[in-house]
N, C-alpha and C positions, 0 to 999 in steps of 0.2 A: 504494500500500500504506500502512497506518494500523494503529496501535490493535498489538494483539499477535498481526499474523500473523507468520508464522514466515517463516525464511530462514536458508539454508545456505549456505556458501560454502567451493569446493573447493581447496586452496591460498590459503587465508586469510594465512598467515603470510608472502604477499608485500607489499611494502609499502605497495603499492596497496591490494591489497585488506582487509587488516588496516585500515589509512584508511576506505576503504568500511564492514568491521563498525562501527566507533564511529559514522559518520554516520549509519548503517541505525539501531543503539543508543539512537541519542538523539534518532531521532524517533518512538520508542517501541518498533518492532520487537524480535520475540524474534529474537535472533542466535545459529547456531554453527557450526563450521567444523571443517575436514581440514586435514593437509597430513603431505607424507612426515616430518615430524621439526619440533619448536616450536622456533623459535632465535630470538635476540634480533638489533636491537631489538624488533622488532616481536612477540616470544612476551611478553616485558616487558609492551608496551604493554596486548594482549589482557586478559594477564591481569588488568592493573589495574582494565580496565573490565570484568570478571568473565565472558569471555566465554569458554564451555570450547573448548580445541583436542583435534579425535579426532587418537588417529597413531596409527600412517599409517591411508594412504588403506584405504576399506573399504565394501562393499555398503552393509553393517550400520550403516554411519553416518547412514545416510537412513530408518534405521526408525522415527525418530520422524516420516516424511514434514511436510518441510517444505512450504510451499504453493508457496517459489521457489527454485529452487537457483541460486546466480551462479558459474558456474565460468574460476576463473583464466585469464590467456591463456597459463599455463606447462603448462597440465593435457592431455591429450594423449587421443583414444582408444586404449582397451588399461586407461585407470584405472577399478577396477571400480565407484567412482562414478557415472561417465561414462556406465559402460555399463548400471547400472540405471538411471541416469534418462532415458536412452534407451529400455530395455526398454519400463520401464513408463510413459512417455509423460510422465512429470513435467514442468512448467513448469521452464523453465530459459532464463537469460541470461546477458549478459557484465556485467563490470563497468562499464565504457564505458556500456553503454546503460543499468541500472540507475539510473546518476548519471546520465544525460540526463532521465530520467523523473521520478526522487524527487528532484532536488535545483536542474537546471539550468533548465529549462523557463521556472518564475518569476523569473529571477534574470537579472542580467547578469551577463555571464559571461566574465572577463578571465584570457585562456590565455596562458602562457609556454615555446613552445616553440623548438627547436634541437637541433643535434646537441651539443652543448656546453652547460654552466651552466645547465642550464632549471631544476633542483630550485634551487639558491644563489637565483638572479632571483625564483622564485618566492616561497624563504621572505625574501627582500625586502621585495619587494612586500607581500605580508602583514602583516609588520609597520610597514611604514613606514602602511598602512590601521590596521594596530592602532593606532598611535603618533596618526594624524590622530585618530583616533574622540575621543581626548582636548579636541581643539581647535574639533570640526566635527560635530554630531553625526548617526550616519547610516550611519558610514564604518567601522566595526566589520566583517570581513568572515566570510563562512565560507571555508574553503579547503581545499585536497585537494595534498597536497606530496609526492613521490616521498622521501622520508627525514625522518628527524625533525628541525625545527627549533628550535635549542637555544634561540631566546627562548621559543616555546610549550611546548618539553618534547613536545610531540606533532607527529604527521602531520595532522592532521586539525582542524577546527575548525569546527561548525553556529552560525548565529547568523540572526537574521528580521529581516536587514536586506537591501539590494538584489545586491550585489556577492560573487561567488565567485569566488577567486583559484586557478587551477588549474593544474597542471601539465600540458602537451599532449604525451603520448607516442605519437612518430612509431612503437611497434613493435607489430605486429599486435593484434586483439584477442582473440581466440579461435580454437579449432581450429574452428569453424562458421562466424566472418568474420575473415576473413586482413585486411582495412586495417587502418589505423593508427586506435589508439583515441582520437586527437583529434578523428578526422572527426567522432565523436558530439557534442564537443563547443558545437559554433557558436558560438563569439566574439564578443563584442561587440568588443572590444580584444583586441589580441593583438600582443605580444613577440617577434620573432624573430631567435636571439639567433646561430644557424650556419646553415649546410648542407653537410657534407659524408659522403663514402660511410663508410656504419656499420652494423649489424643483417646482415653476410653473408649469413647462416643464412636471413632473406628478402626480401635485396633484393639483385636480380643485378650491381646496378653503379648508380655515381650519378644516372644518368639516371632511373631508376625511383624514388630517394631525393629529388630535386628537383621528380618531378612529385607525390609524395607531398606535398609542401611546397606546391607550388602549389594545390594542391586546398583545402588547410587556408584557405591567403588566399582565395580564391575562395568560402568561406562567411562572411568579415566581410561586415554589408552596408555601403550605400552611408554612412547615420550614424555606422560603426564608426571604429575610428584603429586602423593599423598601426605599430610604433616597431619598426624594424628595423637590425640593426648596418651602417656601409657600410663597412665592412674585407671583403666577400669577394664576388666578383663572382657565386658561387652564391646567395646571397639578395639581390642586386640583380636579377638571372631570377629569383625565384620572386616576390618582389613585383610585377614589373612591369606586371601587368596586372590590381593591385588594383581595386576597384571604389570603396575606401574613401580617406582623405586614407592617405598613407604619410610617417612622419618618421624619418630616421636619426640614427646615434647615432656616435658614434667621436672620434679624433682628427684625420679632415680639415678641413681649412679650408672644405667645403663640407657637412657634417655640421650638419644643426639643432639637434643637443644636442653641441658639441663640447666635449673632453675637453682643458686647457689646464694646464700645470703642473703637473703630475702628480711626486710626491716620495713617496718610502718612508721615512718616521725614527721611531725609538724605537716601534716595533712598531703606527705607525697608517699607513695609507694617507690621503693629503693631495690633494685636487687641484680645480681651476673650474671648472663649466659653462657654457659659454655658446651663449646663444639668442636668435636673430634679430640676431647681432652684438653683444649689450650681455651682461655678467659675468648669469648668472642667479645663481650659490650658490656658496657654499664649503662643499662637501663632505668628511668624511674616516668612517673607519671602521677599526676594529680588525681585518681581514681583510684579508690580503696577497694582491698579486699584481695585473697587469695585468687579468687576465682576469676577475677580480671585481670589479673598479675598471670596466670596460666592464658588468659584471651588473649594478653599482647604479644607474649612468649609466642603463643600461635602466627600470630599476623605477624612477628619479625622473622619466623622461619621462613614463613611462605615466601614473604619480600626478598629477603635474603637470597634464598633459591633462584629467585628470578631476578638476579642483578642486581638489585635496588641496593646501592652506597651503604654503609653499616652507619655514616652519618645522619642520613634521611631517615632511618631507623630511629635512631636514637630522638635525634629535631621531634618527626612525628607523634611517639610517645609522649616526648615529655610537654608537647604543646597539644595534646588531646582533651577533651571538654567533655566527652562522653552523650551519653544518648538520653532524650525526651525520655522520661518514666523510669529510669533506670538509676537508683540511689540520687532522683534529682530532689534537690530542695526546694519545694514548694512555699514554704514559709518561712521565718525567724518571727517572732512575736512573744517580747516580753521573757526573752531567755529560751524560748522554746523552740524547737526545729522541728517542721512538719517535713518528710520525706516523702515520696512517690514511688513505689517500684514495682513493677511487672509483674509482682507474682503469681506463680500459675501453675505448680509444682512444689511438691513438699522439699526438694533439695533447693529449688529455689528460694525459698522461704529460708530452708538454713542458712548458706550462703551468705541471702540477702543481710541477715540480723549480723553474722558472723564480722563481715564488712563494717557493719555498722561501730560495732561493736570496738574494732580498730580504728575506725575515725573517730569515734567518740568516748576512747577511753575513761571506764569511773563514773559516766554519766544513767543516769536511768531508761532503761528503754521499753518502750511500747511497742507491743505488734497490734494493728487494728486488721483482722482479716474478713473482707468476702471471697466466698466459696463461689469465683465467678467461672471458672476455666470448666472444658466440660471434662476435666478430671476429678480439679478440686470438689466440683458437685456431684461426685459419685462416692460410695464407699470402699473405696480398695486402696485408701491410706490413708486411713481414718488414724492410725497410730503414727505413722510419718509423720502425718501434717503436729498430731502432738508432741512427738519430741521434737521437732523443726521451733513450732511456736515454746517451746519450754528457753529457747533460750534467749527469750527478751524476758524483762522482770513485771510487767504487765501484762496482762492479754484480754484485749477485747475481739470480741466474735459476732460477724453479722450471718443473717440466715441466708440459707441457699438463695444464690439469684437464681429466678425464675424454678422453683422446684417441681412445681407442675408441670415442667416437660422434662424432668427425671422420673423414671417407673419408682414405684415408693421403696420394694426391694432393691433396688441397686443408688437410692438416693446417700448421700451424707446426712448422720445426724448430727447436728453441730454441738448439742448439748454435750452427747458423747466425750465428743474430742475436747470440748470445756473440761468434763469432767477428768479424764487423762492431764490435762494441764494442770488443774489442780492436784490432782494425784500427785506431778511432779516436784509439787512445790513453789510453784506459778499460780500467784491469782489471778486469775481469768473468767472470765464473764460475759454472757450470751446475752444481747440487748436484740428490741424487737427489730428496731430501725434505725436510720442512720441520724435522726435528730437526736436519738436517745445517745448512739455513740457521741455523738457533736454535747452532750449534755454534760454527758460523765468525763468524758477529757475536760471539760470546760472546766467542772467542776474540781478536777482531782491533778491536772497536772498542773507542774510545777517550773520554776526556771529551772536551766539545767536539762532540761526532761527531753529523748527525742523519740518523737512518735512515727513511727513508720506505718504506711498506710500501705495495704498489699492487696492488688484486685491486677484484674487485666481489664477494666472497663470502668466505668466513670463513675459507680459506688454512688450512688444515687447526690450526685453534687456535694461529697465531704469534702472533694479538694477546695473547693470556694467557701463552702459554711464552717469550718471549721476555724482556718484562719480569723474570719469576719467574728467569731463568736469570743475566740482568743482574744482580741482585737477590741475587741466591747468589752469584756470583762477587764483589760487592763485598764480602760478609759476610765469604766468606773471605781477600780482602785482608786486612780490617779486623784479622779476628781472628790 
């Protein structure tokens, strides 16, 4: 596709696919889209690049017949989208293959996938290629990132040079192909950063989430490079039967990119790689936490591998800003720090606190969680998610989002997992809604105090009323 044909896309204001409208945008296409309701970031982004969103979903929104309709892998039949461009036979695809065709084809094309950190590794990598372009030129990249990356300000980034930096998501692509939307992707390099059981909703058990993973490595070719973590013996089986060179990454002594000295101070991350036995770099970066400290390690082997100066390496790192939602600060008010982050996964949840917990040494912390991921709202880590949350020294818990489209057998009970926290030795407590959450923080924290808020969806407006309520309460100390 070229020039000004048209393209619709249905549940645009995902973050994928909103990424996708700009790349379609700026290589000239007329772009516009649907989705049940614009929410930011990504209603922000749209609009800046002037692209209209219909809401909600509507026949009537394909009347201006677009030549291609891409519809989301969130969109379902029953959306009466769906069902006109079925009716009337309209040309229609996923997002996944759309990008295989306009964007991937010519390009080499370095994926970073995992159950864990693939968005963070991603917008890494990206800019540490942004930072080499300085030094080397060539190395400017385009890329496609599951969240927005606070160096670029955006998801997204087209450029005509060789290299596109992508993000490989293991969850289906559409309601017409159920894989996983990396499969489209073919790799030339490829990043793999986990593997463990995640996506419930369509994958029955790790086994089926492993072989998903294997498949992805099984389209590097034989010239390609795999950089793989060797902390979990699930992505030791999925690489093992690479066709490509495979190099790991971690803290063992038998790790090709190993992780040495490793130190948290005065709000940077410190620590040495080394390779083939000799000191490769001293690394550091403004982003806390183990688990990011392994995501960069990721992103400077790949670079590395592919030329990229060990200086750009290093530049990159140490001038990264990290990602929209991801241990972002939402607030300061009155001594307090309100956090943001992704959760969506009980390791994630660890991690997340874990992180925290190094940046804000001795200080108190809150976990506030919705059960929003179609994991977290299922029962089959009901105990995970409890010893995850046991290690913030508060815990508030909100109810299943939307539990009426979980079967009651395979739902989450949250009191349950309450009750485990406390069993731990964590007070934690089951509120009905999120004013009540907004009540009891209000009420009960204190300067000092950092509250981390954990959902993968907008938690019914806490990130705004919370602050606002903080906010108020300090006023009327004051006054």
């Amino acid at each position: 596709m070229s020039g000004s044909r048209t393209v619709h896309l249905i549940g645009i204001c995902g973050t994928a696919m909103a990424s996708l409208a700009g790349l379609l945008r700026e290589k000239g296409l007329a772009v516009t889209g649907s989705d049940a309701a614009a929410y930011p970031p990504m209603s922000d982004q749209l609009a800046a690049m002037g692209i209209p969103v219909m809401e909600p979903y509507a026949a009537a929104n394909l009347d201006g017949e677009p030549e291609l309709v891409v519809v989301g892998n969130a969109i379902s039949r029953g959306n009466p989208e769906v069902e006109r461009v079925l009716n009337e036979r309209m040309r229609f695809t996923s997002m996944a293959e759309i990008l295989r065709q306009e964007f991937l084809e010519t390009r080499e094309t370095l994926v970073v996938a995992g159950t864990h950190g693939k968005t963070t590794t991603t917008s890494m990598l990206a800019w540490i290629y942004q930072t080499a372009a300085g030094l080397k030129a060539g190395l400017e990249p385009s890329f496609l990132i599951g969240g927005v990356a606070e160096n670029f300000a955006t998801s997204y980034q087209l450029r005509s040079t060789s290299r596109f930096v992508l993000e490989g998501d293991e969850y289906d692509t559409a309601f017409f192909d159920k894989g996983p939307k990396f499969l489209h992707y073919f790799p030339l390099r490829l990043i793999l950063t986990s593997v463990e059981f995640d996506h419930a909703d369509i994958y029955a058990d790790l086994e089926q989430v492993k072989t998903a993973f294997k498949r992805l490595v099984n389209l590097v070719p034989g010239r390609g490079r795999i950089v793989a973590w060797d902390g979990s013996a699930n992505v030791t089986e999925c690489v093992a039967r690479a066709f490509c060179p495979v190099e790991r990454y971690g803290f063992t002594e038998g790790a090709d990119w190993q992780i040495r000295n490793l130190r948290f101070e005065a709000g940077r991350s410190r620590w040495q790689v080394w390779h083939e036995g000799a000191l490769w770099a001293e690394l550091e970066m403004g982003v806390a936490g183990e688990h990011n400290v392994l995501n960069a390690t990721a992103a400077a082997a790949l670079a590395a591998g592919d030329g990229v100066p060990v200086e750009a390496v290093q530049a990159g790192l140490k001038s990264f800003l990290s990602v929209k939602r991801r241990l972002e600060v939402k607030a300061q008010v009155a001594g307090i720090t309100v956090i943001d982050d992704f959760a969506h996964h009980p390791t994630a949840i660890r991690e997340t606190l874990k992180a925290l917990r190094q940046a804000w040494p001795g200080q108190r912390l809150w976990a506030v969680l919705e059960p929003r991921s179609n994991t977290l709202r299922r029962n089959v880590f009901k105990r995970e998610v409890a010893e995850a949350l046991a290690g913030a020294d508060r815990v508030l818990m909100a109810g299943v989002f939307q539990m009426e489209r979980i079967p009651v057998e395979e739902r989450l009970h949250p009191e349950e997992v309450v009750a485990l926290v406390n069993e731990a030795g964590v007070p934690a407590k089951l509120l009905a809604d999120v004013d009540a959450i907004v009540r009891e923080l209000t009420a009960e924290a204190r300067a000092g105090d950092v509250i981390a808020i954990l959902s993968n969806g907008g938690f019914g407006g806490i990130y705004q009323k919370l602050p606002a309520a903080l906010e108020a309460r300090a006023a009327e100390v004051a006054g």
